[in-house]
N, C-alpha and C positions, 0 to 999 in steps of 0.2 A: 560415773562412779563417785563413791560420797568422797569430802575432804577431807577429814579428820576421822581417827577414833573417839570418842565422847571419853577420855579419862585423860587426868594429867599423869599419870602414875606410869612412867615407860616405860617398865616391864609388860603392864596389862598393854602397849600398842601392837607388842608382837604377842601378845597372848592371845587376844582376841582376832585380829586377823588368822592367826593361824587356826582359828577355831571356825570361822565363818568364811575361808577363803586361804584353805589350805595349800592351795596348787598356786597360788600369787605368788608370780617370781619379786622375789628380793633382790639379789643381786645376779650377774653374770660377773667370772672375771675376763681378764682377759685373756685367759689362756681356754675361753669357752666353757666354764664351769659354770653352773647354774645351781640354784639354790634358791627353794620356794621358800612361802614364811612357813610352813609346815615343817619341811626339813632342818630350818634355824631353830624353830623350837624344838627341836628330835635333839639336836644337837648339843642346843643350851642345855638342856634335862641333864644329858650327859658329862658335861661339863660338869654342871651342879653336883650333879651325886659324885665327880670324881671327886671335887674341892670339898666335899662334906665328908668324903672319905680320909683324907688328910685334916679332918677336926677344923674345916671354915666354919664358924657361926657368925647371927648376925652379928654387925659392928666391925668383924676383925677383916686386916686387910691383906688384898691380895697384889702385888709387886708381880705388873708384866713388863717385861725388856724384852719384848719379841716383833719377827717380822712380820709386817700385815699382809692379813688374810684374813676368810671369811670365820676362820678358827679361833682368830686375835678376838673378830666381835662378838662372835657366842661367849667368847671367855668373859668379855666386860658384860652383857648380859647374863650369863649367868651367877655375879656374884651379884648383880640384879634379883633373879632370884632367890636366892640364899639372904638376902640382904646385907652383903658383904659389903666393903669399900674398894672398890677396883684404883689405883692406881699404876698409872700405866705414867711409862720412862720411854725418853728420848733412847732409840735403839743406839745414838753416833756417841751415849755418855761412857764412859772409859768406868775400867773395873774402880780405879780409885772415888769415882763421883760416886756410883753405884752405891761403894759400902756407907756412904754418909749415909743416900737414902734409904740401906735396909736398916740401919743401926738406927734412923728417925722414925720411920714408918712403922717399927717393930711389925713386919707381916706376918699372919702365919703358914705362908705359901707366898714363895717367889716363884714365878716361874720365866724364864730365861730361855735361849736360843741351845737348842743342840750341844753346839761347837765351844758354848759358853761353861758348860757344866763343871767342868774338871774347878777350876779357877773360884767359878761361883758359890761352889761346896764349901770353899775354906773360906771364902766373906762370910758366905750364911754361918758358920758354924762360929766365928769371933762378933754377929752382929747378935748370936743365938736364937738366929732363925732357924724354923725345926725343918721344916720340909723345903726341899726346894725338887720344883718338876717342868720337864722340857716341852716345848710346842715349835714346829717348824713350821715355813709358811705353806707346806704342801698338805699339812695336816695330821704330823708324823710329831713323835713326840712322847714321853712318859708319860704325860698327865691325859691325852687320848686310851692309849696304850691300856691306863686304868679303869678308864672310863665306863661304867656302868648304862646298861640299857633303860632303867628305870630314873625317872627324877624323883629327887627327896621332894617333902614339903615345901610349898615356898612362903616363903617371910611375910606375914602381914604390912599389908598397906601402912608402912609408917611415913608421912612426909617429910616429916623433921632429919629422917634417918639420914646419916653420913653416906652418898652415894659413891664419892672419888674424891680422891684427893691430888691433886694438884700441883705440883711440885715448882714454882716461880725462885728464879736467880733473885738474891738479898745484895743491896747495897753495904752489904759489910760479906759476904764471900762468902755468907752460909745459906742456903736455899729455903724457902719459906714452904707450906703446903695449905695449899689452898683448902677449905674443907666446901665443898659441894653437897646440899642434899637432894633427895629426890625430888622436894616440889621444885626446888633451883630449876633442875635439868628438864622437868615434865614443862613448869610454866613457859620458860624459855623457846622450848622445840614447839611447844601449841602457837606462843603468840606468832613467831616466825614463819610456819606453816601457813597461818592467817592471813597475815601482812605480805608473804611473799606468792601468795596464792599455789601454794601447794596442794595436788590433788593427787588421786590414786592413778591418773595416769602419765604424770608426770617422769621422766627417765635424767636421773640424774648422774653428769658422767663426774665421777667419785675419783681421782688420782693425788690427794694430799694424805700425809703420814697422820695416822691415826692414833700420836700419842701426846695429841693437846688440845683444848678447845674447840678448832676451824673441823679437822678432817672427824673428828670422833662426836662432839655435841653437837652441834651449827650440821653438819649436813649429816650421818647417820642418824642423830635423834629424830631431825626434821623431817628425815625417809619414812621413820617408822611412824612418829605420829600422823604421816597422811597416807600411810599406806602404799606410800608407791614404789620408786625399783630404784637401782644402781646400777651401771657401768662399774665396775671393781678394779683400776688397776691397781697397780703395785707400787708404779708410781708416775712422776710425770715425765711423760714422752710426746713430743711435740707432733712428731710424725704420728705415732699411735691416735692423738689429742685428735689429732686435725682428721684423721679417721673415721674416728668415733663420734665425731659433732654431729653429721647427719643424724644419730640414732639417738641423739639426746635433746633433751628441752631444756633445761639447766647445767650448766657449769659452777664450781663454786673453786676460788683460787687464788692462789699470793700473788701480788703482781710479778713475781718471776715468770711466772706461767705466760701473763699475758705478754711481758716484754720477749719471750721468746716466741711465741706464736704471731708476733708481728714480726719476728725475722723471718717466717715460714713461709714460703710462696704459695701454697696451697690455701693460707687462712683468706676467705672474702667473702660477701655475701651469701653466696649460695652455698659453702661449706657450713654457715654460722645459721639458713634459713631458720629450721625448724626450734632452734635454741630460742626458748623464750626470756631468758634470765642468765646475764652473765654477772656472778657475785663475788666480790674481792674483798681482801681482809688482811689480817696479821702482819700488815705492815702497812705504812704511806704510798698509796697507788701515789703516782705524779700527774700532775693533772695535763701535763702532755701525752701521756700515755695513754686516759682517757680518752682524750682527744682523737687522737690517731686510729686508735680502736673503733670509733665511730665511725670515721671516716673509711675506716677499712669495712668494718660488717653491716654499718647499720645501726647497731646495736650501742644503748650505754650504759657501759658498765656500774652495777650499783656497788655501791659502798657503802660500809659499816664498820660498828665501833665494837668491841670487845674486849673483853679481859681474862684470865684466869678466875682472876677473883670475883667476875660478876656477869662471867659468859656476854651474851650481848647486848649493849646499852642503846644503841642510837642505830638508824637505818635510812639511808634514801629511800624514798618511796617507790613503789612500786609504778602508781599511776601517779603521775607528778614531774616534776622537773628534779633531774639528780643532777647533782652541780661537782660540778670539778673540783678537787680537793677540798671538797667538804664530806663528813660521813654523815649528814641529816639530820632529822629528828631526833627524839626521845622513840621509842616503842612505847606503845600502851601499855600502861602500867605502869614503865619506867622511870622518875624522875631525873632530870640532869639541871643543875645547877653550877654557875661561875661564883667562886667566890676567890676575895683576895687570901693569893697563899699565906700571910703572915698572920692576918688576923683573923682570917676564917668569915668576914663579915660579907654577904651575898652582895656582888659588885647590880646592881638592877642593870644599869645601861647596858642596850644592844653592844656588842663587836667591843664590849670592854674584856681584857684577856687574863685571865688569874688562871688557878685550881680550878678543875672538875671534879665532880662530886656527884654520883651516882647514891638512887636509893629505887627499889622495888623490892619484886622474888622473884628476882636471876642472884642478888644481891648473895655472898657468898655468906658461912657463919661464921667464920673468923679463920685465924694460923692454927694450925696442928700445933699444940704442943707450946703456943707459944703467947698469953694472954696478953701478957705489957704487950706485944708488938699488935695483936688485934683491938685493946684497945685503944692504943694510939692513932692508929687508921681508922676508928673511926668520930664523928659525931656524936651528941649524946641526942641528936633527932635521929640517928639511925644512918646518916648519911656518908657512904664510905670515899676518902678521899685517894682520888684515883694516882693520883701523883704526877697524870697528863697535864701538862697547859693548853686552856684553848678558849678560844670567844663562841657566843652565841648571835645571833645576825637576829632581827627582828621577826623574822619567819620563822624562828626557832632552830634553826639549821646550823650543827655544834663540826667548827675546824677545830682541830688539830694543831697547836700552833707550832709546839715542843713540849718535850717531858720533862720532870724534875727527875731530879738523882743521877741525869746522865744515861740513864736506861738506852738502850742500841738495839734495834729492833730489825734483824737481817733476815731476810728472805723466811721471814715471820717467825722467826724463833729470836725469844728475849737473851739480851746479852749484858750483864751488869761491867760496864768496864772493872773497877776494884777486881774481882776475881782473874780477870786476864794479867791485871798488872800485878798483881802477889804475884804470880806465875813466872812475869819476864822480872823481876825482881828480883830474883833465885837464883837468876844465872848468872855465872861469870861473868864480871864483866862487866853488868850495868850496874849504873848507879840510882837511876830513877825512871818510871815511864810512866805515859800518859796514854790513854785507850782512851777512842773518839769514835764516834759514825760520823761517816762523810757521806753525803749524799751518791747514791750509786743506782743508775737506772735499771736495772736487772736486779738487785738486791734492797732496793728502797733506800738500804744503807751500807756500807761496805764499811764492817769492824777496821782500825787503824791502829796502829799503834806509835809514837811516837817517843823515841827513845832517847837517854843522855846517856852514852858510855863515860866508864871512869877514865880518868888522863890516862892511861898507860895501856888502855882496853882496846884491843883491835877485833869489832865487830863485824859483823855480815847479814843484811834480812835472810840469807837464806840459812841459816845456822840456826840463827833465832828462832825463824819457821819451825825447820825439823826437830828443834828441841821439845815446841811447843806440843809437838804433834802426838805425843806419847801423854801429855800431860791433860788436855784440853781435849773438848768435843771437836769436829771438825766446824761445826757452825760458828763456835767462839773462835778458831785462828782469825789472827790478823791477817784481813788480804796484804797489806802493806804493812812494812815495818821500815821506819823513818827515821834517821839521825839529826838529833841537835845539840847542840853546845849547853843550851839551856830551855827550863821549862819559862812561860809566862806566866808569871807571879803577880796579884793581886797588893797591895803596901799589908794587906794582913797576912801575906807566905801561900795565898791558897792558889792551886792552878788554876788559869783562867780557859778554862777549855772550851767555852765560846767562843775566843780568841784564836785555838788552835780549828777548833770547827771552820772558823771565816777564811784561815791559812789556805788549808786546805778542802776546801769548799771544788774546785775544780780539778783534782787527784784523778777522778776516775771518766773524768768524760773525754 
């Protein structure tokens, strides 16, 4: 079967398949639902006309907080279609996070969970959002419900066009959006298709949340541009995982995944045979975990580097040696450069460790809405500064060293401390806190928080916890919340939370 579709443009991947290869299953979920690329595009169409019915045109964007399903990715295809801007939200954000982003995004269609509606009506209607319509993950929903049998026109081939937007935690507590456009997302899924040798019979078993980068660009774009299928779940289950490996050839996953299926008696060679590619991301694999993983299937897991802002930059190879806590090369196409963080000036020597500096078309177009801060990040050669630290090795093969601004990076969703600490800040009680990653083998990193109660202040983590809990995503809680007398201070007043990272450094193991 051929590898690719001949177009960067990924709407035309499921177009054309479904035109030359209507009966080609797409996905299975796992509740045994099947779904050809003929049926995805019946769908999409549907979709389309419903959102054109509600006054989508191109450019304008569509706000989904919904549970995944085969329903969720017709939806992002079809503002494909339409040439709409699909933005799609972490399902665990709380009503208050939500209105920042309809009140930023101005969409003209949100659409939301069932059970969400009541609530969501009165954000939309003070963010003066017009429409807001429901989708469930069974396929139920207002915006089905309206859904029309005929597709509208669809949206000329524009590359440049705004495809998704992106929505990344800001080191000052307000969220940035990424702008994505279609060459971004076409270029991106073709090289990776290539390099990872993806082909139309390949069966990829699909169980990560499909509202960031990893589960939505990185492996359904990759599906479509080479044609091949999906396993569907809903989400990851190690029992189900360990099931389903016989009937797949790739895996793609946060090292939570894999640290949990090394607890699984069931993972070992012969469960893992026919898997040709196991692929991890969104966070720091450890390079024990690698390790182990080999030693248990055989197999070694590759690693790559990505972002919001520039989908994926760097890859172990395929055919090659993939080295332990390293994420590889550059991708073709890709530039990646060390330079020093203060002056910006290209460090030449191997294993010297500054700023990363990313340049291609993954390369995003800049903040929604927000030009000083796009051009700040970048270069005026074009080169966008990632805000990762890491060295390059002589083979070209770019570690990971750490990140500037503190960024926390747990079980692959970004976590800016500052917005945790406004948060414990607020409450009763305390007088100061400090929010760290601590290294955590199941979570890459496990959020912490480190607190100073006032003299007179009688606190509790479990108080703190529960207060958080209404406030905050469940990914941004602190697993741990810590008492001290004082924070460690720099002779210029600034927390030294390098100092609190090396503290506790062994918290979690």
């Amino acid at each position: 079967m051929s590898n690719a579709v001949a177009t960067d443009d990924p709407y035309r991947w499921l177009e054309v398949i479904a035109a030359e290869h209507p009966e080609r299953l797409l996905l299975e979920t796992g509740g045994g639902r099947r779904l050809s690329y003929g049926a995805m595009a019946a769908l999409t169409g549907r979709l389309a006309a419903s959102l054109a019915a509600l006054q989508v045109a191109p450019g304008d964007r569509v706000v989904a907080q919904v549970e995944k399903s085969p329903e969720a990715i017709a939806l992002y295809l079809a503002c494909l279609h339409l040439g709409a801007c699909f933005v799609p939200l972490n399902t665990a954000y709380t009503f208050a996070e939500l209105e920042y982003f309809l009140g930023d995004a101005a969409p003209t269609v949100a659409v939301i969970r069932p059970a969400d509606l009541e609530p969501v009506q009165a954000i939309a209607q003070r963010c003066g959002v017009t429409h807001v319509a429901t989708l469930d993950e069974h396929g139920g929903g207002s915006l089905l419900e309206r859904a029309e049998s005929a597709s509208p026109a669809r949206a000329p081939h524009d590359p440049a066009a705004l495809a998704a937007l992106l929505y990344t935690s800001g080191t000052t507590g307000r969220s940035k959006g990424a702008m994505l456009t279609r060459a971004n997302l076409g270029s991106n899924a073709t090289t990776l298709a290539r390099e990872w040798r993806f082909s139309s019979d390949d069966v990829l078993l699909h169980a990560l949340p499909i509202f960031h980068v990893h589960g939505l660009f990185v492996a359904i774009n990759t599906v479509l541009a080479s044609g091949s299928s999906m396993l569907f779940l809903p989400k990851f289950d190690a029992d189900e995982t360990v099931r389903l490996l016989p009937r797949a050839s790739v895996m793609m996953g946060v090292p939570t995944f894999y640290t949990r299926l090394l607890q699984h008696p069931g993972l070992n060679r012969d469960t893992a045979r026919n898997v040709r590619l196991f692929v991890s991301g969104s966070a720091p694999l450890l390079a024990e975990t690698h390790r182990e993983f080999q030693a248990r299937t055989g197999q070694a897991i590759l690693e790559r580097y990505g972002m919001s802002e520039t989908l994926m930059n760097t890859s172990n190879p395929y055919v090659g040696e993939r080295i332990p806590g390293s994420v590889g090369p550059a991708l073709p196409g890709v530039e990646v450069r060390i330079v020093n963080p203060d002056s910006g000036a290209v460090l030449p020597e191997a294993d010297s460790i500054g700023m990363i500096e990313v340049r291609g078309p993954n390369v995003f177009s800049g903040y929604w809405r927000m030009p000083e801060k796009t051009a700040a990040e970048f270069r005026q050669d074009g080169f966008f500064i990632t805000g990762d630290l890491g060295k390059c090795d002589a083979r070209g093969y770019v570690y990971i060293v750490g990140r500037g601004k503190d960024l926390i990076i747990t079980g692959g969703y970004n976590v800016y401390p500052i917005e945790v600490e406004l948060e414990i800040d607020s409450l009763p009680g305390v007088n100061e806190s400090a929010v760290i990653g601590v290294p955590h083998a199941d979570f890459g990193e496990g959020v912490t928080a480190v607190v100073v109660p006032n003299n007179d202040a009688t606190l509790d983590e479990a108080s703190i916890r529960q207060a958080l809990e209404q406030r905050l995503a469940k990914f941004k809680l602190p697993k741990r919340v810590l008492f001290v007398t004082e924070l460690p201070r720099n002779t210029m007043g600034k927390v030294q939370k390098s100092a609190l990272r090396a503290r506790y450094s062994d918290l979690y193991k």
